[in-house]
C-alpha positions in Angstrom: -5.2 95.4 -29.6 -2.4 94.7 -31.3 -2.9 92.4 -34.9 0.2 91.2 -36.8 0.1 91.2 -40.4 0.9 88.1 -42.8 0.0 86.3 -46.5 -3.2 84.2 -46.5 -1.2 80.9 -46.7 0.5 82.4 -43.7 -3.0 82.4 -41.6 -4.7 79.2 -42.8 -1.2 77.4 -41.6 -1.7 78.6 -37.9 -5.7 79.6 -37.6 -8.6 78.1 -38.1 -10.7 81.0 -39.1 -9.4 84.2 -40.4 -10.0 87.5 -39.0 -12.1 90.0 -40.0 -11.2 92.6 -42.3 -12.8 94.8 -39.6 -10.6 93.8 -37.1 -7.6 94.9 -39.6 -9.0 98.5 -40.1 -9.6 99.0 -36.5 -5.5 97.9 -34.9 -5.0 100.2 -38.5 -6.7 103.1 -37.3 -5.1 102.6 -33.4 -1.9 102.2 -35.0 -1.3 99.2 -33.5 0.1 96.6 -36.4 3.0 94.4 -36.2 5.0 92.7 -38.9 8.4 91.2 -39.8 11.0 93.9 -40.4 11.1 92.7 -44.4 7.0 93.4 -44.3 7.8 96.4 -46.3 10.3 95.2 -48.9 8.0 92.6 -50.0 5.2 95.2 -50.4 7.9 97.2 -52.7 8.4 94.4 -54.7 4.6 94.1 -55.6 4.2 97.3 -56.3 7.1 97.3 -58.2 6.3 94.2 -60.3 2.6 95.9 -60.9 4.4 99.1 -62.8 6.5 97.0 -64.3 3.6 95.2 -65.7 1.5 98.1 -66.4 -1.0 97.3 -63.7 0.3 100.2 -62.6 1.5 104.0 -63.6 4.7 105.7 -62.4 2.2 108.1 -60.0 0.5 105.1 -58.5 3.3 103.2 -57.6 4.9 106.1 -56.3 1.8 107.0 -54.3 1.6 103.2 -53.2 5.6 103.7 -52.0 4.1 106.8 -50.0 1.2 105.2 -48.7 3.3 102.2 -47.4 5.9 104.4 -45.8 3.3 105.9 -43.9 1.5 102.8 -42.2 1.9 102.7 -38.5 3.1 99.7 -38.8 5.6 98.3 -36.1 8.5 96.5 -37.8 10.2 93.5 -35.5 13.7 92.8 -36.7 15.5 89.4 -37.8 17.3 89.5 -34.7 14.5 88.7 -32.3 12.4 86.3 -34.6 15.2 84.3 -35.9 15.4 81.2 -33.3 11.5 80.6 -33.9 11.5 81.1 -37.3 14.1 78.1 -36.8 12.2 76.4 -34.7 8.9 76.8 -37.4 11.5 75.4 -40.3 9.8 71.9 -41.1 6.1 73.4 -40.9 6.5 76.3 -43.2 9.0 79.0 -45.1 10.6 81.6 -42.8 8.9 84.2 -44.2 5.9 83.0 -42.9 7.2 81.4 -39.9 8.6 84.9 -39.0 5.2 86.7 -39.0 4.0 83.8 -36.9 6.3 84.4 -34.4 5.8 88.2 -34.0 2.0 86.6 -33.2 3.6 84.6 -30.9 5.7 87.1 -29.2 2.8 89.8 -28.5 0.7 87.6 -28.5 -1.6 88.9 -31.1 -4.1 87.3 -33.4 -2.6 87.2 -37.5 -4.8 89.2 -40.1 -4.4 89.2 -44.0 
């Protein structure tokens, strides 16, 4: 099973019901996720603003930057999501229309 990773808001635009958090851990542990290729510079950014507001340390952060690095996580690229995400343009922001369309094209359910 392959699941595709994305924001709440993301889900609710495009599912009914979310998935389970158990669902998440098991494509995890298969290594089978999917995201957007800019997945992982939005994840910097948080963790970056969380040190930056002492939420948290310099360790932390740098473990979180470690930790992210090493999800099996498959990254899609701009180039083969961009004509949906145009497509999605009046229903929602490209960000989340392009983790909706790496749902679309492996046809996998979305997970938060």
């Amino acid at each position: 099973m392959n699941l595709v990773t994305a924001t709440r808001r993301q889900l609710s635009r495009c599912c009914s019901m979310p998935t389970p958090r158990a669902m998440g851990a098991e494509a995890m542990a298969a290594g089978q996720l999917a995201a957007p290729g800019l997945l992982a510079f939005g994840c910097s950014n948080i963790i970056r603003r969380h040190e930056l507001a002492g939420l948290a340390s310099a360790d932390q952060a740098a473990q979180a930057h470690a930790d992210l690095l090493g999800l099996p996580v498959q990254h899609w690229p701009h180039e083969l999501l961009a004509l949906r995400v145009e497509e999605l343009r009046s229903d929602m922001s490209s960000s989340d229309a392009s983790s909706v369309a790496v749902a679309e094209l492996i046809n996998a359910p979305m997970a938060t």
